[in-house]
C-alpha positions in Angstrom: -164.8 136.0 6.2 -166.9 132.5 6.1 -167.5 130.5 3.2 -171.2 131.1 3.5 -171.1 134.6 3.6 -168.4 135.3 0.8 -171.2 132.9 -1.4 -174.3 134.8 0.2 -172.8 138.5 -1.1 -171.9 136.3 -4.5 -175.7 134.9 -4.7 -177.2 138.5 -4.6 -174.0 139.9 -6.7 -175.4 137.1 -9.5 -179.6 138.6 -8.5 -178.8 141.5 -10.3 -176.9 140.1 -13.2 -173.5 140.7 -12.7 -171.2 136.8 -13.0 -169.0 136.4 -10.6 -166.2 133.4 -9.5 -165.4 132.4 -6.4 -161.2 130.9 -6.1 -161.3 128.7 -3.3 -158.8 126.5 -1.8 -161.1 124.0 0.3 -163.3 123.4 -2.6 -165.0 120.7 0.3 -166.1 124.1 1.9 -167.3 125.9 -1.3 -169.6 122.7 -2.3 -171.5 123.0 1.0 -171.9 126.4 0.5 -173.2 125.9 -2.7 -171.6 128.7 -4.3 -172.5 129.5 -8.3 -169.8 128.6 -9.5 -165.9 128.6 -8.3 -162.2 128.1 -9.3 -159.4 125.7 -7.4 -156.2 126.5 -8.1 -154.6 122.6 -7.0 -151.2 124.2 -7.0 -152.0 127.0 -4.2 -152.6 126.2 -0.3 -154.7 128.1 2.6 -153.4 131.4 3.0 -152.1 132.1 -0.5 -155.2 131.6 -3.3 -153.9 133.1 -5.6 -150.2 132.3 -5.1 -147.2 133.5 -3.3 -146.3 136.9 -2.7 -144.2 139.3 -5.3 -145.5 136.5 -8.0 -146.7 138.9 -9.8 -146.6 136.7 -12.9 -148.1 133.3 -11.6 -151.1 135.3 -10.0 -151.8 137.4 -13.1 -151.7 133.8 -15.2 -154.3 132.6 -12.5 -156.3 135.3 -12.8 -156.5 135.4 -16.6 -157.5 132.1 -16.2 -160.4 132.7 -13.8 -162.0 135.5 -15.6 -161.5 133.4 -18.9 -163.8 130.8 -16.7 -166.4 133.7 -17.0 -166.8 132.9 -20.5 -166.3 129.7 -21.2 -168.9 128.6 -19.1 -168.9 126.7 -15.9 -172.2 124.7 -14.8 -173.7 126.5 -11.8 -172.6 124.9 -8.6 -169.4 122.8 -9.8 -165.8 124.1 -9.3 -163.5 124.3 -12.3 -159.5 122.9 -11.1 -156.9 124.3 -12.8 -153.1 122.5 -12.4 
């Protein structure tokens, strides 16, 4: 699936009130799109967002980490990088 549509289904996800985040790996890609608001794990590559297979404890840290963005607020349209 595109960038563009991945944000488009986020967009109308957000319409009815609902936050949602968006990990990306070509934050270049999510900016264009303009997607509300987005994660970039530096320490992940295309093909594996949220980390390597059978780490189960590296992509439940990343995870906590991205729904903790939830709360502590990012601005609308910027992408937060974690290292």
């Amino acid at each position: 699936m595109c960038h563009r549509t991945v944000v488009h289904v986020q967009r109308a996800i957000e319409a009815i009130g609902i936050p949602t985040i968006l990990i990306t790996v070509e934050p270049t890609q999510t900016v264009q799109a303009r997607a509300p608001r987005a994660v970039h794990p530096t320490f992940n590559a295309i093909g594996t967002p949220v980390g390597k297979a059978g780490d189960v404890a590296g992509q439940r840290v990343l995870l906590e980490r991205t729904f903790a963005a939830l709360y502590d607020p990012i601005e609308p349209g910027s992408i937060r990088e974690f290292a």
